[in-house]
Backbone as a ProteinNet text record, in pm:
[ID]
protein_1_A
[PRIMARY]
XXXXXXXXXXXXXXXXXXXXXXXXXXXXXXXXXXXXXXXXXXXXXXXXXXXXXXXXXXXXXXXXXXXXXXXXXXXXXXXXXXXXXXXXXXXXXXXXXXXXXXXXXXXX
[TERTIARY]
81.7	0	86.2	212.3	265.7	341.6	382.7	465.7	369.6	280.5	124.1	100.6	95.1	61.9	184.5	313.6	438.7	443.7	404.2	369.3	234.6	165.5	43.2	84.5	172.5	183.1	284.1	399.6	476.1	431.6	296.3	246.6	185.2	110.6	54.1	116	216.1	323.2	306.6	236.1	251	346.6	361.7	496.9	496.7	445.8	392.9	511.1	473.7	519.1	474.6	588.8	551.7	591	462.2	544.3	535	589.7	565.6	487.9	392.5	306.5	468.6	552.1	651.9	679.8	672.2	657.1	523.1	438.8	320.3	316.1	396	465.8	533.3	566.6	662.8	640.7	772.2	751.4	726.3	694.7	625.3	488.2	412.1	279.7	241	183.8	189.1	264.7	396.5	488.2	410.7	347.7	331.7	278	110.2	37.9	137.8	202.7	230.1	324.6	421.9	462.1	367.2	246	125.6	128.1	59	54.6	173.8	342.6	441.3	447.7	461.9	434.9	280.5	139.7	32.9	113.9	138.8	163.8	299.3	373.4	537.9	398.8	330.3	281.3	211.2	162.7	64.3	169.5	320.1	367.7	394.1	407.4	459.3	342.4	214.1	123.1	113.6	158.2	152.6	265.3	361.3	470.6	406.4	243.5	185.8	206.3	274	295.8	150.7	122.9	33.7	111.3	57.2	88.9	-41.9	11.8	-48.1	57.5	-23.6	48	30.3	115.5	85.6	121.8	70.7	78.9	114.7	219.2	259.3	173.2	142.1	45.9	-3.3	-93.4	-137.9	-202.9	-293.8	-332.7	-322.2	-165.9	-69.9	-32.4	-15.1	68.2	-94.6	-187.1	-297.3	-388.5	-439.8	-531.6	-517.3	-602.7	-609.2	-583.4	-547.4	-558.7	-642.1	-742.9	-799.9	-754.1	-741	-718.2	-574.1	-475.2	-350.9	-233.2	-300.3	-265.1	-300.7	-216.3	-272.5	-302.4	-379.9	-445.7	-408	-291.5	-219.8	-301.4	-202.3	-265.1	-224.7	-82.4	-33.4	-167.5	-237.3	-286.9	-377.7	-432.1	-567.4	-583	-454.4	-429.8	-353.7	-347.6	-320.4	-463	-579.1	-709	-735.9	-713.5	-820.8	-737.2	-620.7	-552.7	-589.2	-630.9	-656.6	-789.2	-883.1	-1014.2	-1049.1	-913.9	-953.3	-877.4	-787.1	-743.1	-855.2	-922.8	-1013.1	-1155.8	-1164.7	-1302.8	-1207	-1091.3	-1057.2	-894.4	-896.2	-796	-702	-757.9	-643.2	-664.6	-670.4	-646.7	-601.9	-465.8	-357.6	-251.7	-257.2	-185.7	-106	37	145.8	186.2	182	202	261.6	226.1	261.7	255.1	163.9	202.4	32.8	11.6	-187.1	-224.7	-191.8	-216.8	-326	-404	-541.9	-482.7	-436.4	-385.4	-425.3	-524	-577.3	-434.3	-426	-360.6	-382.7	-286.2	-375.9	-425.1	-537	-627.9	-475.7	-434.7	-374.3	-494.8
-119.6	0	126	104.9	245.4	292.9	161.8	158.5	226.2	195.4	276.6	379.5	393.4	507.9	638.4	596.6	712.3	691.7	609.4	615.7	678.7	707.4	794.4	915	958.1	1094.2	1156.7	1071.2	1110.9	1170.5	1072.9	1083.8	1227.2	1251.8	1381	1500.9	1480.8	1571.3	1641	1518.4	1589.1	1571	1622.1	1603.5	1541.3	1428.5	1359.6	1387.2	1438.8	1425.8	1286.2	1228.6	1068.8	1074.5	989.2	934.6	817.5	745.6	616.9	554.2	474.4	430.6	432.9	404.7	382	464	564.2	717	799.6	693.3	702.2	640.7	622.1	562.1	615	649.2	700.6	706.7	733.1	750.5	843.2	944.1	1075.1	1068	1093.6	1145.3	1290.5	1252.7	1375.9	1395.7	1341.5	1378.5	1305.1	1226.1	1151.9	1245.8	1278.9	1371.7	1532.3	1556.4	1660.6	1665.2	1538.6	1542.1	1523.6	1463.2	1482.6	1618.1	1699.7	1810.1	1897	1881.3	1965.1	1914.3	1811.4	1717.9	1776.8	1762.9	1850.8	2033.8	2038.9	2174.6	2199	2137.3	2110.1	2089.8	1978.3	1992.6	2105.2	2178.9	2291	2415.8	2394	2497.4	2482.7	2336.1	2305.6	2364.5	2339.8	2399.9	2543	2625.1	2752.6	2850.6	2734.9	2749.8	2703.7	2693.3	2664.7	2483.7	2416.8	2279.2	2219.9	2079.1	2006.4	1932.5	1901.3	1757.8	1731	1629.3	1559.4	1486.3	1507.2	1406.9	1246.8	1145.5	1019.9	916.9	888.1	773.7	652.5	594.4	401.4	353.5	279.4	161.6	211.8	300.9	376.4	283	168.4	127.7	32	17.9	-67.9	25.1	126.4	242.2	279.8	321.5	396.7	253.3	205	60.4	-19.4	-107.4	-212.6	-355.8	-465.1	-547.2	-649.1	-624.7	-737.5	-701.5	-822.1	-778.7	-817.6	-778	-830.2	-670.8	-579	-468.8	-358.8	-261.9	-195.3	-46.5	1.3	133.9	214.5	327.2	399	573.1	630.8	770.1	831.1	761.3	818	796.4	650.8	619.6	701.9	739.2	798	973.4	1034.1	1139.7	1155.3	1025.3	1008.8	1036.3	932	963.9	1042.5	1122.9	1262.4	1377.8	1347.1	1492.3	1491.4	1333.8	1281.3	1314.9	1348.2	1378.2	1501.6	1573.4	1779	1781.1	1678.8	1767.7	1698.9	1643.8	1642.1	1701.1	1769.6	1868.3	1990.7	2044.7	2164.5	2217.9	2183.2	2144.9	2259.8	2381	2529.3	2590.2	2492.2	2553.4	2448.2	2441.4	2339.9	2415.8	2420.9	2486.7	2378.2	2397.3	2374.7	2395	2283.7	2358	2483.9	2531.5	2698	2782.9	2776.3	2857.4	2895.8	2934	2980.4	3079.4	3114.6	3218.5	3183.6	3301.2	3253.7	3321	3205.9	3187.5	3088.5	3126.1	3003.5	2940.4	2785.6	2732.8	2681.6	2666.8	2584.6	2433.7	2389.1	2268	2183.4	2066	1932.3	1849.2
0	0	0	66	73.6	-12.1	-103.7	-255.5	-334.3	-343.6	-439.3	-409.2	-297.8	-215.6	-274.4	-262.7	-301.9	-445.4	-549.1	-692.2	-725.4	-680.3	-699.3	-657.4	-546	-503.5	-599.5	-656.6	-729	-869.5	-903.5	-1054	-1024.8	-962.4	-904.4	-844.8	-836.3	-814.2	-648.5	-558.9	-442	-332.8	-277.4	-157.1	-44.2	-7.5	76.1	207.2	348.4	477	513.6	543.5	593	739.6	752.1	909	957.7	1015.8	1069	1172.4	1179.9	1298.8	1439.6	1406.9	1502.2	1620.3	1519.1	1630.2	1681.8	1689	1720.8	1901.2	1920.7	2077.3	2164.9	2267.1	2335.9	2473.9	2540.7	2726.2	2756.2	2663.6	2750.2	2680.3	2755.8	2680.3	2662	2514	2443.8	2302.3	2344.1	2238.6	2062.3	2075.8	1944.3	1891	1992.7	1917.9	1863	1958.3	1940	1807.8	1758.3	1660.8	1497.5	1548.5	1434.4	1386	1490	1458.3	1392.3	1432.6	1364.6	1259.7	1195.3	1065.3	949.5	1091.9	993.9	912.8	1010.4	960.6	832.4	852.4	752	652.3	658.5	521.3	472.2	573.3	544.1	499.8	496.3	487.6	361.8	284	139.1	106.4	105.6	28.9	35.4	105.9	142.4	36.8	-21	-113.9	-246.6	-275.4	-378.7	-431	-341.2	-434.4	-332.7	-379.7	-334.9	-181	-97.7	-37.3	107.6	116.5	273.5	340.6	468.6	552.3	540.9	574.6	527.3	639.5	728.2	840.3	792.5	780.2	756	839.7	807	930.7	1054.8	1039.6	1149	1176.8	1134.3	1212	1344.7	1303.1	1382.4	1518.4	1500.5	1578	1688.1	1620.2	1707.5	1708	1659.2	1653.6	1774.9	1800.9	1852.4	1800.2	1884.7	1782.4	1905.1	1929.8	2018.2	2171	2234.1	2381.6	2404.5	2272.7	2285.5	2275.6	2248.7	2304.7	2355.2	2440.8	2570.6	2450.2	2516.5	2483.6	2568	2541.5	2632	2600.4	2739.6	2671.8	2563.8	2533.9	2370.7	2231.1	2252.4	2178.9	2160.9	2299.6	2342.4	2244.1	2284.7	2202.7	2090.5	2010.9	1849.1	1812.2	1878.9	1782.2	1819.6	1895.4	1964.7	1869.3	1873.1	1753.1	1580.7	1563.4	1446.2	1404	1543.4	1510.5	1481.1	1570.4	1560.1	1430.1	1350.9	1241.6	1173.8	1168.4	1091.3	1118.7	1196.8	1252.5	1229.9	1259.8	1231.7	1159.6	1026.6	972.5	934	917	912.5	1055.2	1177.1	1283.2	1346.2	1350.2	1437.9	1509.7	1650.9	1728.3	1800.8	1838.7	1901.2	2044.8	2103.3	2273.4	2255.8	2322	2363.5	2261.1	2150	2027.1	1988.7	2088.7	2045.3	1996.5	1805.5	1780.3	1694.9	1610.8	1557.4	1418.1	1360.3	1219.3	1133.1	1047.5	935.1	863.2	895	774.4	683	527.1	422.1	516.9	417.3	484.3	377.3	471.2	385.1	375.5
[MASK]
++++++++++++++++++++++++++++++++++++++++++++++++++++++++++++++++++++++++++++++++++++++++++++++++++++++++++++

């Protein structure tokens, strides 16, 4: 899927920000989401430079998902889908710990 996935973006000429379910994990909480969001925005800045792109999750569903009762649902997980849900309820408004200004960005 992700071979198709970077041959379709290429044919289309968009700039895909990738990221990996991998770094969808960590010992602090917070940090995953919070790297969603600097990643949403890198892409929002290519488009802001007129080219196309999106952001692109590898196996998110591996990284934020469940797989049965064989893995734990942490608070990282908890605020992957909850950041996943505001960029998709509010997509030119993504703010950065400590950075709360009221600036429309392009929508990725």
């Amino acid at each position: 899927k992700t071979f198709q996935s970077m041959l379709i973006f290429k044919k289309l000429g968009v700039s895909p920000i990738v990221m990996s379910a991998g770094e969808l994990e960590s010992g602090n909480a917070g940090e995953p989401a919070k790297l969603i969001r600097q990643r949403y925005r890198e892409a929002s800045d290519i488009i802001k430079k007129g080219k196309m792109s999106t952001l692109f999750i590898n196996d998110l569903d591996a990284g934020a998902g469940r797989m049965g009762g064989s893995t734990q649902y942490t608070v990282n997980n908890q605020m992957v889908n909850a950041t996943l849900m505001n960029l998709a309820d509010n997509p030119t408004n993504v703010q950065l710990p400590g950075q709360y200004q009221v600036e429309e960005i392009p929508r990725v």
